[in-house]
C-alpha positions as CSV (number, residue, x, y, z in Angstrom):
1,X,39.8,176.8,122.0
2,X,41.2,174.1,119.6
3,X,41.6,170.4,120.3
4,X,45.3,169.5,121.5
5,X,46.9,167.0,119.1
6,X,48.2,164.6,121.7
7,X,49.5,160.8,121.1
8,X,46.8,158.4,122.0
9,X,47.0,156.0,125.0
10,X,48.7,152.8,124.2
11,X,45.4,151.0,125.3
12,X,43.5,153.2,122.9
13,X,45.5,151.3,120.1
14,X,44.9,147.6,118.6
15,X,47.7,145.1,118.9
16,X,48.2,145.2,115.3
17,X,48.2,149.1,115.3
18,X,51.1,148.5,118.6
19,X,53.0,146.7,116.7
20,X,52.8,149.0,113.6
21,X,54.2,151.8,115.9
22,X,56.9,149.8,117.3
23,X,60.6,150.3,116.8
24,X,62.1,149.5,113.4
25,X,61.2,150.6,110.0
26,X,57.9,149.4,110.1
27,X,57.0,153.2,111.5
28,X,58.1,154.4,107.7
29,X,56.3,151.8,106.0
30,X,53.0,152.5,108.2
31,X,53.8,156.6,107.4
32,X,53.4,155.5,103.7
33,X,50.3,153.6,103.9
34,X,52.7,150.5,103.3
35,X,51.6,148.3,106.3
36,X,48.6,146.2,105.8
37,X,45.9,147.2,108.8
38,X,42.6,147.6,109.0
39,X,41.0,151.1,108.0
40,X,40.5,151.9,111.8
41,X,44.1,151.1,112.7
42,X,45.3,152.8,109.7
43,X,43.7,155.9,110.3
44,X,44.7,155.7,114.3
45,X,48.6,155.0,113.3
46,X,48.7,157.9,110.7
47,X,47.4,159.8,113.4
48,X,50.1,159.0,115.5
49,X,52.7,159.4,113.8
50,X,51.6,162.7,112.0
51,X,51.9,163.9,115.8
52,X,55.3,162.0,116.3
53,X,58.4,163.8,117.4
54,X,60.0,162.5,114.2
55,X,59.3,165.1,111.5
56,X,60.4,163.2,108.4
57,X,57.2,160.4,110.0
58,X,55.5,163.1,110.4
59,X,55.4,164.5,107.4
60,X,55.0,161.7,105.6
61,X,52.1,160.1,107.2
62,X,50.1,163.5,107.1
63,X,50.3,163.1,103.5
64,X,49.7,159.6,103.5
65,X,46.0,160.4,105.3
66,X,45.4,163.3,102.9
67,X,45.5,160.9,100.3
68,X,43.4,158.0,101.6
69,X,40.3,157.5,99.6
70,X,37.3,159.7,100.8
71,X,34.8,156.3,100.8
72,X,37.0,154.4,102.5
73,X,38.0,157.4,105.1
74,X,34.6,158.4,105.4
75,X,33.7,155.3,106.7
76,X,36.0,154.7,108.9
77,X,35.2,158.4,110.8
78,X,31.7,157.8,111.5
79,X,32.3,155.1,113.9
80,X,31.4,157.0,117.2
81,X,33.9,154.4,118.7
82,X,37.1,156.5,117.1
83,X,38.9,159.5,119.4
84,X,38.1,163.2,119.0
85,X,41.8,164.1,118.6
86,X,41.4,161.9,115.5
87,X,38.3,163.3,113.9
88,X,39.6,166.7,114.9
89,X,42.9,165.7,112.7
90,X,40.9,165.0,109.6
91,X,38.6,167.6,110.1
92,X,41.8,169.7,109.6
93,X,43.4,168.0,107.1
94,X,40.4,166.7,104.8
95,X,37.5,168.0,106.3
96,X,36.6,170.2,102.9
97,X,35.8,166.9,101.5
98,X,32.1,166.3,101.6
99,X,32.0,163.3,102.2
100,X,34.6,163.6,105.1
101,X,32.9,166.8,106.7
102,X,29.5,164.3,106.8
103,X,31.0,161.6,108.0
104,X,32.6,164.1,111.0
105,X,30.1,165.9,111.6
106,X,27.2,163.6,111.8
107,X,29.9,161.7,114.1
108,X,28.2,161.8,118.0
109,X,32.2,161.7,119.1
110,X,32.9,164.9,117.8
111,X,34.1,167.5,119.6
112,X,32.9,170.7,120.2
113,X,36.0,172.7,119.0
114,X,36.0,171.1,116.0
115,X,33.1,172.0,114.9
116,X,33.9,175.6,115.7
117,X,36.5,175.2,113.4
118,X,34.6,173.3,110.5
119,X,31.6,175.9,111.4
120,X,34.6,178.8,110.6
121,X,35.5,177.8,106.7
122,X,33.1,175.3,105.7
123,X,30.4,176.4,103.0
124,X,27.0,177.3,102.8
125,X,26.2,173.1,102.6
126,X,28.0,173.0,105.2
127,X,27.1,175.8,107.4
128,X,23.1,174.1,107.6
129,X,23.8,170.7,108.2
130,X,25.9,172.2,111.8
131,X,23.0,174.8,112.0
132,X,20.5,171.2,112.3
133,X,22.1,170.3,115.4
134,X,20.7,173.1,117.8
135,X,21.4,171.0,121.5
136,X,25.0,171.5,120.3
137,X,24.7,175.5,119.6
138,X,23.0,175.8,122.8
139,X,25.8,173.7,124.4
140,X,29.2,175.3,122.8
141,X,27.7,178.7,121.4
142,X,31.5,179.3,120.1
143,X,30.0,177.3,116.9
144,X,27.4,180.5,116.3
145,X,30.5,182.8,116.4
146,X,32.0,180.9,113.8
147,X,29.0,181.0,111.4
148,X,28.5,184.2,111.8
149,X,32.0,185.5,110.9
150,X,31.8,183.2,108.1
151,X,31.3,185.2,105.4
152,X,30.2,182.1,103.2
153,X,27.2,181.4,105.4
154,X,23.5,182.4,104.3
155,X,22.0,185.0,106.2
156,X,18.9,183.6,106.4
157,X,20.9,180.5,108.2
158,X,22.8,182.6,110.7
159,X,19.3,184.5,111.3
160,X,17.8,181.5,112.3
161,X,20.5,180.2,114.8
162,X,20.6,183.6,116.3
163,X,17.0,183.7,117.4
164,X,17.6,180.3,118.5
165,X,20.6,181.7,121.0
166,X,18.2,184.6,122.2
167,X,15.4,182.5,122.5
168,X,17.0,180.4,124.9
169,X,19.0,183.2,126.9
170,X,22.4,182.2,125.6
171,X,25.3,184.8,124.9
172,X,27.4,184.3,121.7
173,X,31.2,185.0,123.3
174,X,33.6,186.7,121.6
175,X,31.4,188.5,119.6
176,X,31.3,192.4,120.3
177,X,28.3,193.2,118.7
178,X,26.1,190.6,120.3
179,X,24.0,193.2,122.0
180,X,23.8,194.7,118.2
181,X,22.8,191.6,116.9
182,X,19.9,190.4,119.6
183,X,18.4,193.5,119.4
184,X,17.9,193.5,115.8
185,X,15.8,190.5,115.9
186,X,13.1,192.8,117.1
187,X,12.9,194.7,113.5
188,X,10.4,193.3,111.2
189,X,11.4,191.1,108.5
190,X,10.1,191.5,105.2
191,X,12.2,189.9,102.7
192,X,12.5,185.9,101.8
193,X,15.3,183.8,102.6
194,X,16.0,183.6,99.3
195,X,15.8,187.0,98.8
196,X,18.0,188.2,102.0
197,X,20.7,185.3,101.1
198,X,21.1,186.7,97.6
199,X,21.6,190.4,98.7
200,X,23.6,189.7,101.3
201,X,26.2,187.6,99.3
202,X,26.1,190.1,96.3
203,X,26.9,193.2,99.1
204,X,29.8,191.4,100.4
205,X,31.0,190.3,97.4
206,X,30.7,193.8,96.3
207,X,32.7,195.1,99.1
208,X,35.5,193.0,99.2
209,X,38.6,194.9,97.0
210,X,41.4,196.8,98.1
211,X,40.8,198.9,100.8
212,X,44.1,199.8,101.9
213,X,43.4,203.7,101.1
214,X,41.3,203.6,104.6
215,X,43.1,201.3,106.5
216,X,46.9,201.9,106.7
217,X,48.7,205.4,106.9
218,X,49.8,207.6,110.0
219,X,47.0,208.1,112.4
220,X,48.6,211.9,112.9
221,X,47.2,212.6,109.2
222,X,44.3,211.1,108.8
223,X,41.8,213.8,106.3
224,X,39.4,215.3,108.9
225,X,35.3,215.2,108.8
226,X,34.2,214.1,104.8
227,X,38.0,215.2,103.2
228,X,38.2,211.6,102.0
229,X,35.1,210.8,99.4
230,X,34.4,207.1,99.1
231,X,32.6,207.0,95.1
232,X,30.8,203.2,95.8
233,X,28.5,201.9,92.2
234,X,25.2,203.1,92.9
235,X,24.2,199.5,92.5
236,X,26.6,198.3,95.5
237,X,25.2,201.3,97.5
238,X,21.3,200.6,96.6
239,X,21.6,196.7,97.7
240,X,23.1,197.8,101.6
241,X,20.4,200.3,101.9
242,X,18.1,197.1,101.0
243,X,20.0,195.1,103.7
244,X,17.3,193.7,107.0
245,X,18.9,195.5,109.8
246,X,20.4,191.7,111.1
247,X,22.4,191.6,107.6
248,X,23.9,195.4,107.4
249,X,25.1,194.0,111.3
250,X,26.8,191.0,110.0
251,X,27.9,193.6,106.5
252,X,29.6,195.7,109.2
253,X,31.0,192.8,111.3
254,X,33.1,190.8,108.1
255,X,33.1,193.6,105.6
256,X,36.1,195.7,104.9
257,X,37.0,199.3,105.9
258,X,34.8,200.2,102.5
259,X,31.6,198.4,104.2
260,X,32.2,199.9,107.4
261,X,32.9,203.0,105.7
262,X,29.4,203.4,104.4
263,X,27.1,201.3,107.4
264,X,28.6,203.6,110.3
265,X,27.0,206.4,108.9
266,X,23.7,204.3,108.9
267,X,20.7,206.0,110.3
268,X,20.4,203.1,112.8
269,X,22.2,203.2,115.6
270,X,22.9,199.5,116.0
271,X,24.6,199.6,112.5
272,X,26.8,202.0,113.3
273,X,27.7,200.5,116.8
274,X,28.1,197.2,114.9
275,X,30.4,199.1,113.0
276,X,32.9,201.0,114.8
277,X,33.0,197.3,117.1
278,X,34.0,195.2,114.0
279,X,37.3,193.0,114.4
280,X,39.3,194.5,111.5
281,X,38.8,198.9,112.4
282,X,42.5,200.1,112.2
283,X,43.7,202.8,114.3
284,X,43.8,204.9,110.8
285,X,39.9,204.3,110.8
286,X,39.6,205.4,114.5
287,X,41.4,208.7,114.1
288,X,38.8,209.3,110.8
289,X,35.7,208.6,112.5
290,X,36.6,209.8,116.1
291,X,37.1,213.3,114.1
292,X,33.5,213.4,112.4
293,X,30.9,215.4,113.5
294,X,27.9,213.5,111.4
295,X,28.2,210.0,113.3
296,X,26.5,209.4,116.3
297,X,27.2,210.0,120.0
298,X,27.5,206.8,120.9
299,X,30.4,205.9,118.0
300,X,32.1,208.7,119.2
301,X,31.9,207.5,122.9
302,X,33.1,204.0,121.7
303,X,36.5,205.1,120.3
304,X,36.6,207.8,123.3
305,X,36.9,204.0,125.9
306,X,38.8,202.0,123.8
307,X,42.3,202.7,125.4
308,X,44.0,200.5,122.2
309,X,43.0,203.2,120.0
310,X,43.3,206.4,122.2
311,X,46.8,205.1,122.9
312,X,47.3,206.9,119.5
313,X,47.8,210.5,120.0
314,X,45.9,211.6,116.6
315,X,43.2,210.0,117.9
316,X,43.1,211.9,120.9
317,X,43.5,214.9,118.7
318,X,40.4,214.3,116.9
319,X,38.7,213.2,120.0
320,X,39.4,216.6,121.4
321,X,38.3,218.5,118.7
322,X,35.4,217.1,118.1
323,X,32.3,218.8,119.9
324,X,30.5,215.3,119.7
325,X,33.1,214.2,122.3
326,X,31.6,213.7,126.0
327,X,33.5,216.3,127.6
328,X,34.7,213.8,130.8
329,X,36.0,211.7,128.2
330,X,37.5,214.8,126.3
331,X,39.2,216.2,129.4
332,X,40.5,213.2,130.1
333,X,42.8,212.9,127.0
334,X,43.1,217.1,127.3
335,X,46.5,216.6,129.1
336,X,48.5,214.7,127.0
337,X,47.7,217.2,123.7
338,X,51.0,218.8,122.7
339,X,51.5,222.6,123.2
340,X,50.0,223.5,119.7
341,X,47.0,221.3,119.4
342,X,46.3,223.3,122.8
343,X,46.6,226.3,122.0
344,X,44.0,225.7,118.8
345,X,41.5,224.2,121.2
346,X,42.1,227.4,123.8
347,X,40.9,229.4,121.0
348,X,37.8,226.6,118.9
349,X,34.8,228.0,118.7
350,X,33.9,224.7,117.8
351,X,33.5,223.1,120.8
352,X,32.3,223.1,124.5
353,X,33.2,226.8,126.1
354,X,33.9,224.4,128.8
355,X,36.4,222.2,127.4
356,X,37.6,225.7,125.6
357,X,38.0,226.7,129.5
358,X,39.9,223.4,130.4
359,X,42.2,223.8,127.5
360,X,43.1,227.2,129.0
361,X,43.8,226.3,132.6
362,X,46.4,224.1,131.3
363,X,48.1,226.0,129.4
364,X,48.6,228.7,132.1
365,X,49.5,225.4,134.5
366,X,52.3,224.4,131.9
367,X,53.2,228.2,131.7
368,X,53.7,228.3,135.7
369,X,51.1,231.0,135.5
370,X,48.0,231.3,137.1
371,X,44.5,230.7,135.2
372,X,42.4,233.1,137.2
């Protein structure tokens, strides 16, 4: 949840500050950094007005703080003294600036939101000096999310603040393969840091082009089990298979539909779950791997209970089809098959002679017929 940008309270502000804001055109002069104040009323007015109803003050004085110089900025944001809503402000505006980002960061009035957000684009710099502060990961565990979705943090980094969340019986939220990720602390580590940073970045880096072939299309047409063959450099496919079981996680999490493409046919099965649960699987991706019959159970039995995919009806095709399929969860989606697609599953060999018995009944029930 992000900070609310909300004007400050009049008692929050300095007389000279007051009077900068008052009526007149002394609020265009202050916009423009044209009013003589001292850097911590300057930096509270340009708040102010960047959040003024006014947008032409608005705009002005958010340009006006983008410009102000980064010694004289960053000194004025580590006083503790100055209002989240402002360092929140900055952190949004300037905070790619290192010497800004320090200055916020290090700042004990900082709120925890915004380094969620500072934790979501900074760099790998960045990303370890948040990482030092563990009372505040324990405290707002939102900031491990954001690392860890953040494809520019080492591995070795978001390793270490993971185990640190385990350790102390904490749940990263909004992160669906959490149980995928605890539980691959428990594989041995063999690699360095160094090591496990470097392939990591190179893998992502690798898999990071167009992948629009897997990912858009009608879900009705999707190529069944291995139609569509993925040719990856034998160099891009020989660094994932040299992934720790934590980093081929994290590959499948923030990689594209090419990453996820080759890591949910992992032998692992917490690789593949981490997989099919990634935030960017399309409902193109679904209908491909709920129609495979080399991916595990469980995958299969993920798509099967995601109602946001089996919405789609060539997903329930697939689902249907495929003998991997728990047959409650295949039954389930039996009855809304059209009058074709039933007929070829009356008559699969393919699949469970129950299912195949199912798929009958209901035909003969459509039919007004009887099924004994």
């Amino acid at each position: 949840m992000s900070l609310k940008h909300t004007l400050l309270e009049p008692e929050l502000l300095s007389p000279a500050a007051q009077r900068a804001l008052g009526p007149g055109p002394g609020r265009m002069m202050a916009s423009r950094g044209m009013m003589p104040l001292p850097p911590a009323d300057q930096v509270a007015v340009l708040y102010q007005l960047s959040v003024d109803g006014d947008p032409t003050l608005s705009q002005a004085a958010r340009m006006t703080a983008a410009q102000l110089p980064d010694k004289l900025l960053a000194g004025t944001l580590s006083d503790a003294r100055i209002d989240p809503r402002v360092l929140d402000f900055f952190a949004q505006l300037v905070g790619g600036k290192p010497a800004i980002f320090d200055a916020i960061v290090s700042n004990a009035a900082v709120s925890d939101p915004t380094i969620v957000a500072l934790a979501a684009k900074g760099g790998p710099r960045e990303i370890d000096q948040i990482a030092e502060n563990e009372q505040r990961l324990l405290r707002h565990p939102e900031i491990i999310g954001a690392m860890y979705m953040n494809k520019k943090a080492r591995m070795s980094t978001v390793d270490r603040v993971v185990e640190l969340a385990v350790r102390n019986n904490i749940r990263v939220p909004n992160l669906a393969v959490w149980d995928e990720v605890a539980r691959a602390l428990a594989a041995p580590r063999t690699d360095a840091d160094a090591e496990a940073d470097a392939l990591f970045a190179y893998a992502a880096d690798a898999l990071s082009g167009d992948d629009s072939a897997l990912t858009t299309g009608d879900a009705e047409q999707v190529p069944e089990e291995e139609v569509l063959e993925l040719a990856l450099p034998e160099e891009v496919t020989s660094s994932i298979s040299k992934l720790s079981i934590p980093a081929k996680i994290r590959l499948a999490t923030l990689g594209d539909a090419f990453s996820r493409n080759v890591l949910i046919r992992d032998p692992i099965r917490l690789v593949a779950m981490a997989a099919i649960k990634a935030p960017g699987v399309t409902e193109v991706e679904a209908a491909r791997y709920a129609s495979s019959q080399t991916l595990p159970e469980d995958v299969i039995r993920y798509i099967a209970n995601k109602r946001e995919w089996t919405k789609r009806y060539g997903v329930k095709v697939a689902l249907c089809r495929n003998a991997k399929t728990p047959i409650p969860d295949a039954a389930r989606l039996l009855p809304f098959l059209r009058e074709r697609d039933l007929t070829n599953l009356a008559r699969s060999k393919g699949i469970s002679s129950s299912l195949v018995a199912q798929a009958k009944k209901l035909q003969s029930q459509r039919r007004g017929g009887s099924d004994k």
